[in-house]
SEGU-752020 format. One record per residue (C-alpha): residue in three letters; x negated, y, z. Coordinates in pm, whole numbers, plus 50000, padded with zeros to 5 digits. Each point is the difference from the previous one (the first is absolute). Example, Ala and Ser with C-alpha at 12.3 -4.5 7.8 and 13.67 -1.06 7.14 Angstrom:
REM SEGU-752020
residu_u_v_w
ALA_48770_49550_50780
SER_49863_50344_49934
END
This chain:
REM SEGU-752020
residu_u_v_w
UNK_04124_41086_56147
UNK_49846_49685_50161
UNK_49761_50170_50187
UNK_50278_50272_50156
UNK_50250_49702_50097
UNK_49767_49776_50185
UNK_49858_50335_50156
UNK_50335_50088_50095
UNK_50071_49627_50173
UNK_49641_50028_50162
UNK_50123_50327_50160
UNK_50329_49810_50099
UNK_49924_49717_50173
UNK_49701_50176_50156
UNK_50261_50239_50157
UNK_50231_49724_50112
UNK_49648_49784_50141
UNK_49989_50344_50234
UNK_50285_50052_50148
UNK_50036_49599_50063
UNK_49616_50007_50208
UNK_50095_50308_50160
UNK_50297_49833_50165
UNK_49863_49642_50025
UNK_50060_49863_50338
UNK_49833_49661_50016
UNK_50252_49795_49814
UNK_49908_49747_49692
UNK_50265_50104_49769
UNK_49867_50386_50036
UNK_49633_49918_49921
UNK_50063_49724_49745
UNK_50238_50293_49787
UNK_49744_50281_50079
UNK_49737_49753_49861
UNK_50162_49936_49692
UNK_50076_50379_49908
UNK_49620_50099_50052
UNK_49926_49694_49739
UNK_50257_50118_49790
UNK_49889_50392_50016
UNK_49632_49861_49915
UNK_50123_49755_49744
UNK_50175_50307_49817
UNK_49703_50198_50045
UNK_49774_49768_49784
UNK_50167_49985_49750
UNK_50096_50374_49969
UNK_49619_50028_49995
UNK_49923_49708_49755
UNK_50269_50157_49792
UNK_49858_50371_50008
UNK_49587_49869_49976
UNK_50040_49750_49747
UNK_49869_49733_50197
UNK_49961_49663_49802
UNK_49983_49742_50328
UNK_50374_49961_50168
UNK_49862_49751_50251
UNK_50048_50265_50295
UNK_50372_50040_49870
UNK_50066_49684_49992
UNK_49870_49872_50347
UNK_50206_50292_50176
UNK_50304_49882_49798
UNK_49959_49692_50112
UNK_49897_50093_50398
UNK_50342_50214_49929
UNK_50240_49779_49931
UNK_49817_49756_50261
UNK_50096_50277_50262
UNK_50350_50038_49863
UNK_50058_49628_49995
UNK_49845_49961_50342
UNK_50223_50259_50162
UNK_50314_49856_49837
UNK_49859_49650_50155
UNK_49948_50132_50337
UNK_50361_50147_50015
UNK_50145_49672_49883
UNK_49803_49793_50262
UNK_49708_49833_49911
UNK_50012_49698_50233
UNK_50202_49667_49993
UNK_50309_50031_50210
UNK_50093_49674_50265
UNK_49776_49840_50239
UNK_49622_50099_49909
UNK_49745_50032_50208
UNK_49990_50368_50209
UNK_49640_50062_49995
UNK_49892_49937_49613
UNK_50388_50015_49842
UNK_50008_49845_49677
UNK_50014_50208_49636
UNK_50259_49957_49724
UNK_49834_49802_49743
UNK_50150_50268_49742
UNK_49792_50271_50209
UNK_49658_49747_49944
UNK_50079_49983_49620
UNK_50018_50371_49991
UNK_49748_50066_50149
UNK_49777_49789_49750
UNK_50158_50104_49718
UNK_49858_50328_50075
UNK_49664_49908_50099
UNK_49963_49791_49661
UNK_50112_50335_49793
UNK_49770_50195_50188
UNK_49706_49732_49942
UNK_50103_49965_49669
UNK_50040_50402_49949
UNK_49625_50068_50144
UNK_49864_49707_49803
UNK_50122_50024_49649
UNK_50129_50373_49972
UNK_49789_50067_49689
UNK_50276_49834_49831
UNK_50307_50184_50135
UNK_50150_50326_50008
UNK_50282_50153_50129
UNK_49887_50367_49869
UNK_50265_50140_49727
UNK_49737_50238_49849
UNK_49766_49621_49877
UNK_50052_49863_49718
UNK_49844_49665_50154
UNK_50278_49721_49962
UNK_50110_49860_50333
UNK_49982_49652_50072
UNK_50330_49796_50000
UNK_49919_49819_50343
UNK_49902_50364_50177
UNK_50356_50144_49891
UNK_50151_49688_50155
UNK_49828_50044_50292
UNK_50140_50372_50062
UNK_50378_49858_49881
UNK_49960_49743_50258
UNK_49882_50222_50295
UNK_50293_50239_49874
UNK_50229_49723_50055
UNK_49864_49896_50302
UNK_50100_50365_50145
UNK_50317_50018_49828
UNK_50123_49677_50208
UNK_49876_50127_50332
UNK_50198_50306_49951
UNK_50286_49813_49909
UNK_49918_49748_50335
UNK_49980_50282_50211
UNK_50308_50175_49895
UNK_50226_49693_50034
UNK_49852_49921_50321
UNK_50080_50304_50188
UNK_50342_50068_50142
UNK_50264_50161_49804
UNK_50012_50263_50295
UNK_49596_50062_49979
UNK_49998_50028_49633
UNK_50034_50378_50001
UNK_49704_50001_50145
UNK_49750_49828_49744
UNK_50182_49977_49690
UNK_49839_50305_49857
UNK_49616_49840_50094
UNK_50151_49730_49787
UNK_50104_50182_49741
UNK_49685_50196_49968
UNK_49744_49672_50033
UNK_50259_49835_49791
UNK_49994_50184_49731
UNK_49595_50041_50021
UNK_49993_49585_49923
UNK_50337_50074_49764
UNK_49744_50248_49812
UNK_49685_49781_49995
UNK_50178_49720_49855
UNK_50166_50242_49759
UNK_49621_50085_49879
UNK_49802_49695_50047
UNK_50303_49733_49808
UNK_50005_50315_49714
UNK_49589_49941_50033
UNK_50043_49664_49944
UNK_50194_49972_49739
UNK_49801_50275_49783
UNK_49704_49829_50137
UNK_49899_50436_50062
UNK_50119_50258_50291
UNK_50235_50247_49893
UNK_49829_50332_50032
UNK_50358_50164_50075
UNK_50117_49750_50281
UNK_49687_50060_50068
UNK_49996_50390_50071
UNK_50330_49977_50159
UNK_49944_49709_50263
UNK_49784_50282_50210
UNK_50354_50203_50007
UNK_50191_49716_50092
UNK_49785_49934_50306
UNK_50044_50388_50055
UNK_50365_49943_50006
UNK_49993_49712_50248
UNK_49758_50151_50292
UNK_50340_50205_50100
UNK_50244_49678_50027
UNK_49664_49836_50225
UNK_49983_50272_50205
UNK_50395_50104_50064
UNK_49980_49610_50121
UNK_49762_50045_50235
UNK_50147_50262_50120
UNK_50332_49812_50081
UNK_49891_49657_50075
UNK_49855_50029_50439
UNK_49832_49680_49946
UNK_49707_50110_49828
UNK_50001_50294_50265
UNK_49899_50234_49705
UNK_50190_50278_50050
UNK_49916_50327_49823
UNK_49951_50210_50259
UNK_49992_50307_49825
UNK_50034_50327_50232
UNK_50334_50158_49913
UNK_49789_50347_50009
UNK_49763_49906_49743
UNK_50278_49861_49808
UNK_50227_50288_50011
UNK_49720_50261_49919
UNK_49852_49742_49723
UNK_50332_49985_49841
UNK_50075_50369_50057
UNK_49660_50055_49810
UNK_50056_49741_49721
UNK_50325_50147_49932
UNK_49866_50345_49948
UNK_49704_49922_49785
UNK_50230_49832_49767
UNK_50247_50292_50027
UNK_49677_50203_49933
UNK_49884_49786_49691
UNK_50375_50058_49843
UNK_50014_50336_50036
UNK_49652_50057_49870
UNK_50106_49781_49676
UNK_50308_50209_49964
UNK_49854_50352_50023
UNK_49711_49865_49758
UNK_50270_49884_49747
UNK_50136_50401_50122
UNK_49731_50124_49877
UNK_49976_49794_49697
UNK_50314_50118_49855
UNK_50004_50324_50145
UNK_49825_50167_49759
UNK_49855_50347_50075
UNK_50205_49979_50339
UNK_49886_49647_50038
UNK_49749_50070_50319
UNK_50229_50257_50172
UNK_50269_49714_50004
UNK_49755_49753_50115
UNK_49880_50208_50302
UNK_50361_50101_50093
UNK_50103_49677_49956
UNK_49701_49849_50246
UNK_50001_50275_50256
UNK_50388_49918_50045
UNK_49943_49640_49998
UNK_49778_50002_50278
UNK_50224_50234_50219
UNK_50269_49711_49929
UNK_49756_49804_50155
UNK_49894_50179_50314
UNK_50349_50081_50055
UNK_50070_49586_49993
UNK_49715_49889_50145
UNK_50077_50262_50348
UNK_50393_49933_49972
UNK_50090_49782_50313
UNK_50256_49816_49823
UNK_49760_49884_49766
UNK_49777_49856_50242
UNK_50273_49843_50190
UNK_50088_49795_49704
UNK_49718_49934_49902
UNK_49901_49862_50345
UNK_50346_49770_50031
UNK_49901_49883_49619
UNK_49641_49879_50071
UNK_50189_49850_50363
UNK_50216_49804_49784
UNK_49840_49915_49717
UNK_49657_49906_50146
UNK_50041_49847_50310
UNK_50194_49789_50213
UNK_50118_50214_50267
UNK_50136_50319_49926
UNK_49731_50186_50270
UNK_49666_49956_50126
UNK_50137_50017_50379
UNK_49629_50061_50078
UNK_49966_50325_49852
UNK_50386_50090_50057
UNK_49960_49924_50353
UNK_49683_50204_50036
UNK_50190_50307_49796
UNK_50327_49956_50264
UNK_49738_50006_50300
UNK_49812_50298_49814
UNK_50327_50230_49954
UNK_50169_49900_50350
UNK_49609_50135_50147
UNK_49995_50283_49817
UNK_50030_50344_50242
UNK_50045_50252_49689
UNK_50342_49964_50029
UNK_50265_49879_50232
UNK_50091_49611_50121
UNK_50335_50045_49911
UNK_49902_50087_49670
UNK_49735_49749_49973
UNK_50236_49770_50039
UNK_50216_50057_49782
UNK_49713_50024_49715
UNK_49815_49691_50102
UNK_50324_49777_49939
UNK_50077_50226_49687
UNK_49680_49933_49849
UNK_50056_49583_50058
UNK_50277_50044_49674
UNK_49892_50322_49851
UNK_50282_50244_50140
UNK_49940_50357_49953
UNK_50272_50074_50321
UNK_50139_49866_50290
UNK_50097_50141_50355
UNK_49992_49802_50349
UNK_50298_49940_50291
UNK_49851_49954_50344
UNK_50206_49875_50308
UNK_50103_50287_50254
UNK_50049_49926_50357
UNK_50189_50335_50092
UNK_50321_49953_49724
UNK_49954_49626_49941
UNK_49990_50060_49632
UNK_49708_49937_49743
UNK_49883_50374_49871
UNK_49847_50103_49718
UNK_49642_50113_50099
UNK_49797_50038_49727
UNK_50078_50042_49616
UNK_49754_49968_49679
UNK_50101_50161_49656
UNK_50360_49965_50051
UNK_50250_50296_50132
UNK_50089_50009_50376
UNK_50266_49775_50079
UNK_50247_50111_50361
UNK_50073_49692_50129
UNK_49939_49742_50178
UNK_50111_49601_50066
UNK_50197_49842_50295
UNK_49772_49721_50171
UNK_50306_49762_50001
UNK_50142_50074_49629
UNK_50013_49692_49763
UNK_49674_50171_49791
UNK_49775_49964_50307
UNK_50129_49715_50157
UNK_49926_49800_49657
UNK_49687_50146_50000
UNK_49907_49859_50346
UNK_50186_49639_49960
UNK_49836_49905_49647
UNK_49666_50252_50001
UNK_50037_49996_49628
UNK_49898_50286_49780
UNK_50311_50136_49802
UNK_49990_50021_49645
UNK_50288_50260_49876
UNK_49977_49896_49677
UNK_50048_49647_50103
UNK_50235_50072_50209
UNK_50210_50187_49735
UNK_49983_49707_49741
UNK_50031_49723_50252
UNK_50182_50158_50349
UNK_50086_49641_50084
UNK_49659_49930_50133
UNK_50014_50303_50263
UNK_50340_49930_50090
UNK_49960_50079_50341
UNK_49874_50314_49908
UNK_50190_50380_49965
UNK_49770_50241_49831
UNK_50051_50398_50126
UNK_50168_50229_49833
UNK_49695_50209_49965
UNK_49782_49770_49867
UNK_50086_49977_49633
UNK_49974_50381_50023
UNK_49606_49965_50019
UNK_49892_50054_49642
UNK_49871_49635_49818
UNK_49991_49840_50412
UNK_49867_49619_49937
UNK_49921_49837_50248
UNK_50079_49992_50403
UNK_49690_49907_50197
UNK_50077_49887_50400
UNK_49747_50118_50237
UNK_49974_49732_50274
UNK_49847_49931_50288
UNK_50016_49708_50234
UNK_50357_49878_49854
UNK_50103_50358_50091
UNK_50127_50225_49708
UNK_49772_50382_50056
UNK_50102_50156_49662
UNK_50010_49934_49640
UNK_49860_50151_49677
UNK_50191_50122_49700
UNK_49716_49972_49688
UNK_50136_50119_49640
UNK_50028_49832_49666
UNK_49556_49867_49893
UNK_49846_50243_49718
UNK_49939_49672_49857
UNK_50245_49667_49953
UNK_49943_49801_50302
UNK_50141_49637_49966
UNK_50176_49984_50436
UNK_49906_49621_50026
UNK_49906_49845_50327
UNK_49652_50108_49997
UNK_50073_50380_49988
UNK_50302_49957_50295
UNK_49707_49811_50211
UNK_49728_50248_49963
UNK_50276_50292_50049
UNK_50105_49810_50350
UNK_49687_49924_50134
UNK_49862_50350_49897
UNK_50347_50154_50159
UNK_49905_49786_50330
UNK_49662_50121_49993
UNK_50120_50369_49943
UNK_50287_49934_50280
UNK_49646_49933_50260
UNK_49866_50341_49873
UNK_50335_50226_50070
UNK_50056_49807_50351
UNK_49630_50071_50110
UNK_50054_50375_49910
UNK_50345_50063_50198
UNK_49827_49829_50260
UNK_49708_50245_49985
UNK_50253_50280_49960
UNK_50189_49905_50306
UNK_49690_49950_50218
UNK_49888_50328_49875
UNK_50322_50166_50077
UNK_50029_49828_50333
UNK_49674_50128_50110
UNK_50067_50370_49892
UNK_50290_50015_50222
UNK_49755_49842_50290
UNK_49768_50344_49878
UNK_50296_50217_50033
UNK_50144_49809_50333
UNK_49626_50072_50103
UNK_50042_50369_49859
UNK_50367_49984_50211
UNK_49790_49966_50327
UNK_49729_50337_49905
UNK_50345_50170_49961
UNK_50173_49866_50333
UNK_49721_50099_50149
UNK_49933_50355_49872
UNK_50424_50022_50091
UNK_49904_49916_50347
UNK_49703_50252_50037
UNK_50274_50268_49895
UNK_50250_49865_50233
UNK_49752_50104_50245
UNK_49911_50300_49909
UNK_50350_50143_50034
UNK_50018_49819_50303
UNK_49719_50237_50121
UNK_50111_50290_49857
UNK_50358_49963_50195
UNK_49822_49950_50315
UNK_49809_50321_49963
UNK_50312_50153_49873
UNK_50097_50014_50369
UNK_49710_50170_50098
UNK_49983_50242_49744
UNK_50339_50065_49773
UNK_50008_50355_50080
UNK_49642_50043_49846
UNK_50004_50180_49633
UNK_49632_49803_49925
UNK_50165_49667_50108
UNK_50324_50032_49817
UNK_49835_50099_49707
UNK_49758_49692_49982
UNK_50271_49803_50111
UNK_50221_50070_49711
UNK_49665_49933_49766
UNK_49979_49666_50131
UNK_50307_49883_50002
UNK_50038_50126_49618
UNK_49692_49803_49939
UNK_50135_49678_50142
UNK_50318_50002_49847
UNK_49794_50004_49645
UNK_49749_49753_50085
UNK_50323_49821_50101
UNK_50159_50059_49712
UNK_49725_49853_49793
UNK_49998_49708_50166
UNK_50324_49910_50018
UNK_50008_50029_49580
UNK_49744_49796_49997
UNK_50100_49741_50293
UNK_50280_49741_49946
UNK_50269_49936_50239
UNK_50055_49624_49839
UNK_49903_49845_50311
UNK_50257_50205_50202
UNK_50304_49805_50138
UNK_50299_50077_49726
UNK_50338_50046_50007
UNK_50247_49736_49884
UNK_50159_50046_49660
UNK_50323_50187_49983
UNK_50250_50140_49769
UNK_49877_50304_49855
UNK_50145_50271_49815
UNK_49722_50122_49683
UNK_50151_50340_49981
UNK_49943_50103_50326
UNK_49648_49846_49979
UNK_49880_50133_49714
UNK_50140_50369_50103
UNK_49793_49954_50282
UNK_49667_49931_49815
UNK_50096_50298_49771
UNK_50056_50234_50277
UNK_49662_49890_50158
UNK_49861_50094_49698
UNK_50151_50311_49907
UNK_49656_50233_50089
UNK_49781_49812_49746
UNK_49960_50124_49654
UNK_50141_49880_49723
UNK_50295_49981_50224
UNK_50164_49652_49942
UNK_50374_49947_49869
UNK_50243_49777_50111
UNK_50251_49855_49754
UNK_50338_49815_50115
UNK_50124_49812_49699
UNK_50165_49717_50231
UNK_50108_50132_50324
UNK_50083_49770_50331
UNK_49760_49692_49902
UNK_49874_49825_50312
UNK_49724_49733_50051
UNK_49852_49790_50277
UNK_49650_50147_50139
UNK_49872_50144_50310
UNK_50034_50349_49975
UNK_49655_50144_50087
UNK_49819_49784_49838
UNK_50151_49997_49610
UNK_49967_50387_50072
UNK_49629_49979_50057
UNK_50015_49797_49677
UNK_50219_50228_49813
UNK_49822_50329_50139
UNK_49644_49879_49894
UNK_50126_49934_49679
UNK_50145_50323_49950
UNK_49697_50153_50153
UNK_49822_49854_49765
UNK_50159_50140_49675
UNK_49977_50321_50141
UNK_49603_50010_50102
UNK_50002_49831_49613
UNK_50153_50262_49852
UNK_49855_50392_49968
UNK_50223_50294_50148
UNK_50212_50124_49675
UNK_50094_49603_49941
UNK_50280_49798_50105
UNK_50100_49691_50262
UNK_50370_49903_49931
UNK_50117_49734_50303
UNK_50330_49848_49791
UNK_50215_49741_50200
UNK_50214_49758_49780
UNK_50169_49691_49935
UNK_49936_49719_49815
UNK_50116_49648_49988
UNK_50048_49932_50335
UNK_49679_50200_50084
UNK_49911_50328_50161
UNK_49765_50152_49782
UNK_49763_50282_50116
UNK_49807_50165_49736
UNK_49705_50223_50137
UNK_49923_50188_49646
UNK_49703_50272_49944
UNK_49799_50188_49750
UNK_49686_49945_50183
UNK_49708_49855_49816
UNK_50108_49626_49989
UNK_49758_49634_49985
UNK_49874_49854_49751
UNK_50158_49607_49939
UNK_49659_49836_50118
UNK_50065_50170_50307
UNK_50294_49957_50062
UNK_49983_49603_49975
UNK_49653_49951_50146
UNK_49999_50273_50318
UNK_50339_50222_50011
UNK_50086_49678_50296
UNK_49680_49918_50080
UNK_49951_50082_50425
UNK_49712_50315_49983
UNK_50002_50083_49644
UNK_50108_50409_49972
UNK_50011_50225_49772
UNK_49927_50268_50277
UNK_49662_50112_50088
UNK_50098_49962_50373
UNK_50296_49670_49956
UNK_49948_49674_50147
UNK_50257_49818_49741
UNK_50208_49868_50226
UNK_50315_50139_49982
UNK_50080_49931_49639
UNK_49915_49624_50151
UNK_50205_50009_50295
UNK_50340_50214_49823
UNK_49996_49643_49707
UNK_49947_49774_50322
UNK_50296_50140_50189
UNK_50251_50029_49707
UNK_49912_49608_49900
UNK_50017_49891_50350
UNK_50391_50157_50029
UNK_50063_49870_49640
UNK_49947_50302_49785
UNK_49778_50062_49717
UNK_49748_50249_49942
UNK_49908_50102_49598
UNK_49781_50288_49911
UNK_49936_50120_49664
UNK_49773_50256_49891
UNK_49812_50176_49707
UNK_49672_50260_50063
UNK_50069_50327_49973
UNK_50373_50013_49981
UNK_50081_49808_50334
UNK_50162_49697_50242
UNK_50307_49835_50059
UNK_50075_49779_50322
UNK_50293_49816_49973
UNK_50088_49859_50305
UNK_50308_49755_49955
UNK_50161_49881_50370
UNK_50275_49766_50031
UNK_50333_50169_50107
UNK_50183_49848_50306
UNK_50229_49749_49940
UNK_50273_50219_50118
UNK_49976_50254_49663
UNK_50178_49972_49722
UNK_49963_50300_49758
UNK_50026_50044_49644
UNK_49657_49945_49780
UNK_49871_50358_49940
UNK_49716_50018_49786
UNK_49652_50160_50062
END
């Protein structure tokens, strides 16, 4: 038993003597501490080996317990302050005279220790008698300790205790101990062999209290820096081997008392224990808690911003998936949220839309710029804790949460996305898999990473719009190919009317002349469908009557196949719009269900009313979009779904209807068809009954 608890202390303090020299950074107090744990661990050592050999001369023992509690005392000293306080001299300061005695009252037991040690032990398995002066001499260095602890503790302020008292609590009760043994020694004039065998656990017990110390206290500058990796996978690992060990004990006992059946139940049992395992050990709420455990438990700070900032940089750089995405995920994995969904600022409705979503169900709205949620947002820049906000409301006053927030399922926290003072979006992240304690070091690292995040988004929209802007220079380039092929027609029929002077009454020329100009009116044709007329000098806005428009764009459309439908719910509704140009918008749209949609299908055009709005629902059984398409390209200038489409109409009709205060909607599903809704603000004039659609 001797043997296995000084082994065990040897083991100890060499541990603690490791991490302390591993994060040494030139200070006294650092070195002095490491110095006395490697004495300690070889202290232990010896006499786990004089215990397990036999040996019969303790004089190594006994000069390492004495070096030991030389090192102990001398750190204790060194914290206290060795030197005379007042007016001495800078360059040799004087010593306390208490420190002098000390120190010779250790050099005369060491002396004394090397010279007469054939008389003395301090080995529990001799039977040699101690001498009375010898077990003084290890009460009084006991002492000695036991009032520098005591010193030292009443010395430091009441608001800096919390950082030593459990350094003097462990070296405390490592004097405490020693005197225990060495005044029992005295008085039986013999060593206890059982305070002997259990003083190595007590100095087990105590390297723990040292070392949570040194971890607190910055002026020794010996933190444990301890990678949070190695800690979470060492943990991880510990835990499992003991979950391992138990389960192995338990299907043993199985098959103890399982008689015949005994190993059957003992592999069942195993095989489904270590499933239970696998399943754990993979589950990511697990690993989230286990992370914000070791976060709180071991270390100061709840993150290592190091690696958390590397991991944000990491996920916002990755190109498997998209930055809006990204986003979201790199400020989801900051608090362990398995969902979230981002708003970004839009120029063309002065609202904040929702542009990307992550493991929560598409949400149709979007947030007012100047509505008391966003303007909170952009005065304060805090992040929003619902929670908080539900048990304490006072503290966002200011604030008036949507009505479709609360509808997200578990939504937790609010996280603003700005930029330069300026408010570009914000990001809706769901309840942690793990409890996260929302103190001011999670709301920092949520706003600075939100900031950083904001810098990513603006970069992209600024890449988008530079890319859009110089597409349309392409297709203004593409505009001048066209002009000019226009022209080289123009002149051809020019040429072919002069001739036609000449020779009209020619059955050759007249029949080449009727070739051409059907070829020209197709390659006209084709270019007009392709060109765009926005450029062209418009006519001002007038009242205009739908019903009359829209049987116009049916009529014009009456040859094509499936043959659209026109249906009148709310007769006599009239908008403001230039005429020829909301039918280009309205046409294109229609002749774009119908090129969608095969010949035994349907395109209904219905016309109704709706809260004040016009609404014009283009509906088909053509072959629909998929969502990702719809949100990422369906508005995007040249993205088609046509072989031969330039994408610019869908672009332009949403354009036009925003710009004369309308809204355009589309919803769609592959395979069973499309829906544009386009809603238009009735004149002011109108005042019919709500019909509904």
């Amino acid at each position: 038993m001797t043997t296995l608890s000084y082994a065990a202390a040897a083991l100890a303090f060499f541990f603690l003597f490791m991490l302390l020299i591993t994060s040494w950074r030139g200070r006294l107090y650092g070195l002095l501490l490491a110095i006395a744990c490697i004495i300690s661990s070889i202290w232990a050592a010896a006499i786990a080996g004089l215990s397990y050999w036999d040996y019969s001369d303790p004089l190594l023992p006994q000069i390492l317990e004495i070096l030991r509690n030389a090192a102990l005392t001398t750190f204790l000293i060194t914290l206290l302050g060795p030197f005379q306080s007042g007016k001495t001299n800078k360059t040799f300061p004087r010593i306390r005279p208490v420190v002098t005695a000390i120190a010779l009252f250790y050099l005369v037991c060491l002396v004394q220790t090397i010279t007469f040690s054939h008389t003395t032990t301090t080995s529990a398995d001799s039977d040699q008698l101690g001498s009375s002066f010898e077990f003084l001499t290890w009460v009084t260095m006991a002492i000695i300790g036991m009032i520098l602890v005591e010193q030292y503790y009443r010395n430091t302020p009441h608001e800096q205790r919390w950082g030593i008292k459990f350094i003097c609590l462990g070296i405390g009760g490592l004097f405490v101990y020693d005197f225990y043994l060495y005044s029992d020694a005295l008085l039986f004039r013999k060593i206890s062999p059982d305070i002997w065998a259990a003083r190595g656990w007590v100095n087990t017990l105590i390297v723990p209290l040292i070392a949570l110390s040194a971890a607190r206290n910055p002026k020794w500058t010996v933190g444990i820096a301890v990678s949070r990796r190695i800690l979470f996978y060492s943990t991880a690992l510990f835990g499992a081997a003991i979950y391992l060990l138990l389960m192995a004990a338990a299907g043993y006992y199985l098959r103890f008392s399982g008689g015949t059946w005994g190993a059957v139940f003992q592999l069942t049992f195993l095989f489904g224990a270590i499933v239970l395992l696998i399943t754990v050990l993979f589950s990511g709420t697990t690993r989230s808690w286990l992370k914000v455990f070791i976060s709180k438990h071991f270390f100061s700070y709840n993150y290592d911003y190091r690696e958390e900032w590397l991991r944000f940089t990491r996920t916002l750089s990755e190109e498997e998936t998209e930055l809006k995405i990204r986003v979201i995920k790199s400020l989801a994995q900051l608090v362990e949220s398995p969902a979230g969904a981002v708003w970004f600022k839009s120029e063309q409705n002065h609202a904040y839309q929702l542009i990307a979503r992550w493991n929560i169900p598409y949400i149709d709205t979007s947030v007012e710029i100047n509505s008391h949620f966003c303007r909170f947002m952009q005065e304060s820049s805090w992040v929003i804790d619902l929670y908080q906000h539900d048990s304490g409301p006072q503290q966002y006053a200011a604030m008036i949460l949507p009505d479709w927030l609360p509808t997200i399922p578990k939504a937790r926290w609010v996280v603003p996305l700005i930029l330069h003072g300026e408010l570009l979006g914000f990001v809706v992240l769901t309840e942690p898999r793990s409890t996260v304690k929302f103190d001011w070091e999670v709301r920092d690292l949520l706003k600075v990473a939100g900031s950083q995040a904001a810098s990513y988004l603006a970069q992209y929209e600024a890449t988008q719009a530079l890319s859009t802007a110089r597409q349309f220079e392409s297709f203004n380039r593409m505009s001048t190919f066209i002009v000019h092929d226009i022209k080289n027609l123009i002149a051809q029929l020019s040429l072919l009317l002069t001739n036609a002077v000449k020779h009209k009454d020619n059955p050759e020329f007249q029949q080449d002349m009727l070739d051409t100009v059907a070829l020209s009116i197709n390659k006209m044709k084709r270019l007009l469908e392709k060109l765009s007329d926005g450029g062209m000098h418009e006519e001002k806005n007038s009242l205009l009557s739908l019903d009359e428009l829209l049987q116009q764009i049916i009529e014009s459309k009456s040859f094509c196949e499936p043959r659209p439908v026109l249906n009148i719910i709310d007769p006599n509704l009239n908008i403001q719009a230039d005429p020829s140009r909301l039918e280009r918008v309205l046409g294109h749209l229609v002749q774009n269900a119908i090129e969608a949609t095969p010949k035994d299908g349907y395109v209904e055009v219905r016309l109704g009313r709706q809260s004040g709005w016009a609404v014009i629902k283009i509906k088909d059984s053509g072959h629909g979009m998929n969502e990702q398409f719809i949100r990422d390209k369906l508005f995007t200038p040249f993205e088609s779904t046509k072989t031969a489409g330039m994408g610019i109409g869908v672009f332009e009709s949403r354009e036009y209807v925003e710009q004369i205060g309308g809204k355009l909607h589309v919803s769609s599903e592959v395979s069973k068809g499309t829906v544009f809704s386009v809603m238009l603000p009735i004149a002011k004039s109108m005042q019919s009954p709500v019909t509904p659609l």
